[in-house]
N, C-alpha and C positions, 0 to 999 in steps of 0.2 A: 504494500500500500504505500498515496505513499511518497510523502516526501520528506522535511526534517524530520526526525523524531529526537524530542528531548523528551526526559522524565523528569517531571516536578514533582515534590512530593506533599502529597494530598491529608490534611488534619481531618482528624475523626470528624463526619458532618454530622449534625442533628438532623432532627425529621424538617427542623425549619430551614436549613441550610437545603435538606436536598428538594425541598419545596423553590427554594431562589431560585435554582439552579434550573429546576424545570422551567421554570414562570419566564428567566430571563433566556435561556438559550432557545425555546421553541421559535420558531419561525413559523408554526400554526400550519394550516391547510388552506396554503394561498393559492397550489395550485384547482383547485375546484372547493368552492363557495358552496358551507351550509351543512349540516348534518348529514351524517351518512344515513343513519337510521330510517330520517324521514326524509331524505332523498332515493334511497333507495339504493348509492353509488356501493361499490366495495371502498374499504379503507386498506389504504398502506400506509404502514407506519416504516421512517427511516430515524435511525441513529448513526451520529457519527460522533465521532471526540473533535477538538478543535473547529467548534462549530464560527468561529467570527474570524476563521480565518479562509482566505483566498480560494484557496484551492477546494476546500470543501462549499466554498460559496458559490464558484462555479460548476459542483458537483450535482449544487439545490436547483439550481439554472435547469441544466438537462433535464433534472429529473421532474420539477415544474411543467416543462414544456410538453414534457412524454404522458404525465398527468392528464395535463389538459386536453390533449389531443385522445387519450384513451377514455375518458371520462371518470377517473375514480378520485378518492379523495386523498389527498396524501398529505401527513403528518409530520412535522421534522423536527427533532428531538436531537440536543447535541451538548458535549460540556466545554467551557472554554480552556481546557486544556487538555493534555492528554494522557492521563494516568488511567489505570485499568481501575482502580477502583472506582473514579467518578464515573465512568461511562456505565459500569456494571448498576449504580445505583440509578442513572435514567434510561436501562435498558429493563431492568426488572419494573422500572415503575410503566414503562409502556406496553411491557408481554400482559400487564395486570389487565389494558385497557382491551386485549381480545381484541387485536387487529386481524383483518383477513389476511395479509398477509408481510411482511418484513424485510427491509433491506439493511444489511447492517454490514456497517464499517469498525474495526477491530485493526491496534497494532501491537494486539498480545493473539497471537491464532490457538493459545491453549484453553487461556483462562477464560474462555466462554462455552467451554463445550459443554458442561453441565449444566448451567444456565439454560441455555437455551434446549435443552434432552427433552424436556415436556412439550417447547412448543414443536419442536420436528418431528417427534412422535405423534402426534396429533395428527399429522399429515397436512398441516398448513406447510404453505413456502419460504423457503429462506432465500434470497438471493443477495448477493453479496462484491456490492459495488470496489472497487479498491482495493480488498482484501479478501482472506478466507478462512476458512478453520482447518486444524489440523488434521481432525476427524472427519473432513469431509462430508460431515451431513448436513449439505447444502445443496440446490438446482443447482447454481452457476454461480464463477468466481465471472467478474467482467475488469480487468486491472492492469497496468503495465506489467511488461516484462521489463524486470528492471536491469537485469546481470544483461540482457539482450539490448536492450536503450543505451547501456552506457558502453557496452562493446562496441554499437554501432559507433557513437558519438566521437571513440576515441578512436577509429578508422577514419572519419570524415572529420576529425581535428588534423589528424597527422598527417591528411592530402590536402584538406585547406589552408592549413597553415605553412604549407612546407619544410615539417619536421621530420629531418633526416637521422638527424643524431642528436645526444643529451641524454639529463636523466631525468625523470615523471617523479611527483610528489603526489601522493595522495594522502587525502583527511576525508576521514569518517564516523560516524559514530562507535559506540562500545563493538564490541563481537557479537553481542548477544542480541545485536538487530538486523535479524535478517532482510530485510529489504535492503538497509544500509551498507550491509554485509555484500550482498547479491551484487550492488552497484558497482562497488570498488573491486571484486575482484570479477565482475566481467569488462572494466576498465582495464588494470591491471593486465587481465588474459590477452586481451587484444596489445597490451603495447609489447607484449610477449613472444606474441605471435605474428602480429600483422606490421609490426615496424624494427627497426635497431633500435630503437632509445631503451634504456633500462628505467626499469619501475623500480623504484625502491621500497624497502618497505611499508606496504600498509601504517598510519599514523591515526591511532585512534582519539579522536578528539570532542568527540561527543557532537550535541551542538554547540559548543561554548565557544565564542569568536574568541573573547581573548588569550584562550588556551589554541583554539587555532592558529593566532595570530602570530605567537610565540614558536611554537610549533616548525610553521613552515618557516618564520625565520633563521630557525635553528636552521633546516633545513638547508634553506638559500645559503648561510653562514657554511656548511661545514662542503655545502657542492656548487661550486661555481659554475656547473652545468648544467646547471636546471634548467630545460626549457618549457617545460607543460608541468601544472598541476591543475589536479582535479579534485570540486572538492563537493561531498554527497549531500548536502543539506545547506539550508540556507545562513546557519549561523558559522557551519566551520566555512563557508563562500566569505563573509561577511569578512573574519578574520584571514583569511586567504588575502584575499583584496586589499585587506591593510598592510599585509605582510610585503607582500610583493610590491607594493607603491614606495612602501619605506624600504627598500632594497634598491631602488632606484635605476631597476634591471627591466628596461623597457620591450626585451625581447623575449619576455614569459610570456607564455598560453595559458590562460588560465580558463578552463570549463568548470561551469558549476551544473546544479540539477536544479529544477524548479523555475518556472517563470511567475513570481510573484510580481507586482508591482515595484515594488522596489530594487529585486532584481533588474528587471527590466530599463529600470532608469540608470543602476547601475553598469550595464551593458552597453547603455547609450554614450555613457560616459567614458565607457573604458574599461571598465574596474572588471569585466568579465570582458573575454573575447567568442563567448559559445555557453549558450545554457542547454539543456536538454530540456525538452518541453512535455510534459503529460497532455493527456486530453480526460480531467476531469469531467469535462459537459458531457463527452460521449459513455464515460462511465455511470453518469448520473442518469442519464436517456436507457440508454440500454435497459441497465437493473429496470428501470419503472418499465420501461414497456413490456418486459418480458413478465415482469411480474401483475401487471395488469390481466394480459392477455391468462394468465394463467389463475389468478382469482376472478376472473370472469368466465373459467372456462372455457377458455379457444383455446389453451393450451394443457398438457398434461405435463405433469414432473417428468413422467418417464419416457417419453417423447423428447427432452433437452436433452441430446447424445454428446454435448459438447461441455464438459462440467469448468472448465477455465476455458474463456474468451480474453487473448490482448489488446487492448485498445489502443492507439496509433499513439505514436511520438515522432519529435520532430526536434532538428541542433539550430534554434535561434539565434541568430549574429546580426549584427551590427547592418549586413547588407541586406538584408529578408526579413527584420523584424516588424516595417511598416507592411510588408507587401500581404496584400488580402489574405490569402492562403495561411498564412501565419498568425492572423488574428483569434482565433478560435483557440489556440495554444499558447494564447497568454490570459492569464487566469484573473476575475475579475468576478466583484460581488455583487456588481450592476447588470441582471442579463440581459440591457434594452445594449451592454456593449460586446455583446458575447455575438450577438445577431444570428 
């Protein structure tokens, strides 16, 4: 799933805490208007973690519009950060509310399998935008391939920028997050494989810029060769960018992941030469449609023969970031700009 991931860590909530928390993160059922009961619509209910952030904003976009277009009701439930326990506490409050059926987003794939045991026994849907569960009992994962995004990204770094030789920095999160994991060593594989420059090693850095920041300085400090770094989330990017600016080595490649907005300005500016782009909106679209079509009955569970779908990515740069084609994979919480 799946872009930074940092772990905050979450104080015991009260029953009134996990009351705020609903009240202030739903985004409600903007896309179709009015009770389900006495409208007669089916409900979907979505959860995600990081709900006021970009990417998942663009997520709501998609799956708004696949709403609307299908006609059901859809719910959207999220916590403003991303620890496994706040999500678990508005994900149990929304299985209470006996939705027809659920799309959920998870960057822990263990600690929900129990949870959720009652409702997929039930033989309600799960589909599961961005992410998946270990246990697999779900219709469909719909999400980047991320080891495969960021392989690509560093093939079409190292032909667009003309990096024949040197050596690659990469920063990423702990070990123990596999998507972050995934990115950096299908990075890594690729400059392995598909060029001369040497990888060094893997630099785990969480999201924390100024531990990134440090970091690659080290880095730059002990290899005068560094020509690309790449960096898996948007705060070790953040410290990346400062590292490299105050190096005063104007001939580093630096790719990040994620086209937030401020990425993107960052990019404009310089501070990134290449971001790897998600397509959020089509994750969001998809899950709902599929999930309509199948609480309405046009579709069966076991009829989905395809249980992971990747959704499209794309290496955004300086020269193709205004161009039409490109706009859809840069992530925005206004969908009247997502078009």
């Amino acid at each position: 799933m799946f872009r930074s991931k940092t772990t905050s860590v979450l104080a015991a909530a009260s029953a009134i805490g996990i009351a705020v928390v609903l009240a202030g993160c739903s985004t409600g059922s903007t896309a179709a208007a009015g009770d389900a009961s006495s409208s007669g619509k089916k409900t979907i209910a979505m959860v995600t973690p990081e709900s006021t952030g970009e990417f998942y904003g663009t997520m709501y976009c998609g799956a708004k519009a696949a709403a609307k277009k299908e006609g059901v009701t859809l719910k959207i439930q999220g916590t403003p950060e991303t620890t496994t326990d706040a999500e678990m506490q508005v994900l149990q409050s929304v299985l209470a509310t006996n939705p027809d059926g659920l799309l959920l987003t998870v960057w822990d794939n263990t600690a929900f399998n129990s949870t959720l045991k009652s409702y997929t026994d039930s033989g309600k849907p799960l589909v599961m935008p961005d992410s998946f569960l270990s246990n697999k009992d779900y219709v469909q994962s719909i999400r980047t391939d991320n080891y495969q995004s960021s392989y690509d990204a560093a093939v079409q770094a190292i032909k667009d920028f003309k990096l024949t030789s040197g050596k690659v920095v990469i920063v990423t999160d702990s070990p123990g997050n596999q998507v972050q994991s995934d990115r950096a060593k299908g990075f890594k594989d690729a400059i392995e494989k598909e060029s001369k420059l040497t990888a060094l090693d893997i630099q785990y850095v969480g999201g924390d810029s100024a531990k990134a920041s440090q970091t690659v300085s080290s880095q730059l400090s002990a290899n005068s060769d560094v020509k690309l770094v790449f960096s898996t989330n948007i705060g070790a990017g953040t410290g990346a960018a400062n590292a490299i600016s105050s190096s005063g080595k104007d001939d580093i490649v630096h790719v990040g992941y994620d086209t937030a907005s401020n990425q993107v300005a960052s990019l404009k500016k310089g501070e990134y030469d290449a971001l790897v782009a998600q397509d959020p909106y089509t994750e969001g679209y998809e899950a709902t449609e599929l999930m309509a079509k199948l609480v309405n009955g046009d579709t069966k569970a076991d009829d989905v023969t395809k249980q992971t779908v990747y959704s499209p990515w794309k290496l955004v740069t300086q020269d193709n970031v205004d161009d039409a084609d490109v706009k859809k994979y840069l992530y925005s919480t206004d969908c009247s700009a997502l078009g």
